[in-house]
C-alpha positions in Angstrom: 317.0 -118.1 99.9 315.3 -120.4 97.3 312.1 -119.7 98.8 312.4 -116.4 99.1 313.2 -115.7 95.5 310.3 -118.1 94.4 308.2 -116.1 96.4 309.4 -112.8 95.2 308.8 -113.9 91.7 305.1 -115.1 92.1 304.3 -111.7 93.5 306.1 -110.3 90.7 304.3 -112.7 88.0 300.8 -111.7 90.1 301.1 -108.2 90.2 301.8 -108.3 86.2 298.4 -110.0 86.0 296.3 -107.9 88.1 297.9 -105.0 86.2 297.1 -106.5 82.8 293.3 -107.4 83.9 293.1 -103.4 84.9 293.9 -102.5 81.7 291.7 -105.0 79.7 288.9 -103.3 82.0 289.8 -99.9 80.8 290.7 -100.8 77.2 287.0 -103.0 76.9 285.5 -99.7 77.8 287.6 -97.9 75.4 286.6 -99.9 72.4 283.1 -100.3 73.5 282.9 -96.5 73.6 284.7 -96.1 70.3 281.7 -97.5 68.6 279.8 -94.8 69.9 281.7 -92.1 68.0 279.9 -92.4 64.7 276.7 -90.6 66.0 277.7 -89.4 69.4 280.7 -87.7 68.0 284.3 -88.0 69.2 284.5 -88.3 73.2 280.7 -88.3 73.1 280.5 -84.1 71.5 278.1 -84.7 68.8 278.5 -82.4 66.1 275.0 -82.9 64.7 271.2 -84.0 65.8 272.4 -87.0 67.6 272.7 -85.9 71.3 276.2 -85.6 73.0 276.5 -87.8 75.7 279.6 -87.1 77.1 279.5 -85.9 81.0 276.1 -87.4 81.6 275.5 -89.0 84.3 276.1 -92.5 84.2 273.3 -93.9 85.9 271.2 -91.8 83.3 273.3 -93.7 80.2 272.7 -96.7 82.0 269.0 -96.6 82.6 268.7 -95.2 78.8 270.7 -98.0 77.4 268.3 -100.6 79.0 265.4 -98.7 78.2 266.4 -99.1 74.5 267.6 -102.3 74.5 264.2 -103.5 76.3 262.0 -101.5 73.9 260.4 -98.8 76.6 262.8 -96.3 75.1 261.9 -95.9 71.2 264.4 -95.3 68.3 265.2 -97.4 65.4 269.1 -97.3 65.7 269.5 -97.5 69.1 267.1 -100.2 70.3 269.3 -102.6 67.7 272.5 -101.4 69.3 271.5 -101.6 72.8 269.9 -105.3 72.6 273.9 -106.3 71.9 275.1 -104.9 74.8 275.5 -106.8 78.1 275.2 -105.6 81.8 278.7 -105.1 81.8 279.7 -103.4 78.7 276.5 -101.3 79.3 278.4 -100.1 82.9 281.4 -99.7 81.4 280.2 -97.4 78.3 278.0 -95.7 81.3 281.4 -95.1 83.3 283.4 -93.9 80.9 281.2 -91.5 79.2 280.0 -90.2 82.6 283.7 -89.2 82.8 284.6 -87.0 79.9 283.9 -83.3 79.5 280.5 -82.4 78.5 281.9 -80.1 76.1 285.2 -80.1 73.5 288.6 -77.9 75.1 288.4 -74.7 74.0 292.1 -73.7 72.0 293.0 -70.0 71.8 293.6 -68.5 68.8 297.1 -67.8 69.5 297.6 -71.2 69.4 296.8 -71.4 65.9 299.3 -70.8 63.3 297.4 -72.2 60.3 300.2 -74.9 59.5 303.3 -72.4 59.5 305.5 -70.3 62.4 305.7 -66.9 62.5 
């Protein structure tokens, strides 16, 4: 009965980890992306001359991140930004832009009630 409990409780204690190393995975990716906001706008919709790179494909982000951060691919900002980047953080910005909608929700005006209820 012993044994069986101690088992029960390693699996238990296991699974806890693998869950938590999941989340780091996702949450890396998260924070990683997060950075990208400033130009690339929220979720990757730029709202200025900076393209949007949300909904690309992410072999395309990929390639183009390695092309900045080995100088084939020209641009003052993003060459510095790239060269900081490792294989892995470059997948996981590549997967989780690749991911979003290319393009912000669109809300209906009835949803709007400018900050009061009718």
């Amino acid at each position: 009965m012993k044994r069986t409990n101690l088992i029960l409780i390693s699996a238990l204690f296991a699974s806890g980890f693998l869950a938590n190393a999941h989340a780091g995975v996702i949450d890396r990716a998260t924070m990683l992306s997060n950075t990208c906001a400033g130009c690339h706008g929220t979720n990757g919709i730029s709202n200025g001359e900076t393209p949007s790179i949300a909904g690309l494909s992410k072999e395309f982000i990929s390639i183009s991140m390695r092309d900045f951060a080995s100088g084939k691919r020209h641009s003052t900002v993003m060459q510095r930004i790239a060269k900081g980047y490792s294989d892995a953080d470059i997948k996981a910005i590549s997967e989780y832009f690749s991911k979003l909608p290319s393009k912000a929700p669109e809300t209906n005006a009835s949803d709007k009630h400018h900050g009061h209820s009718h």
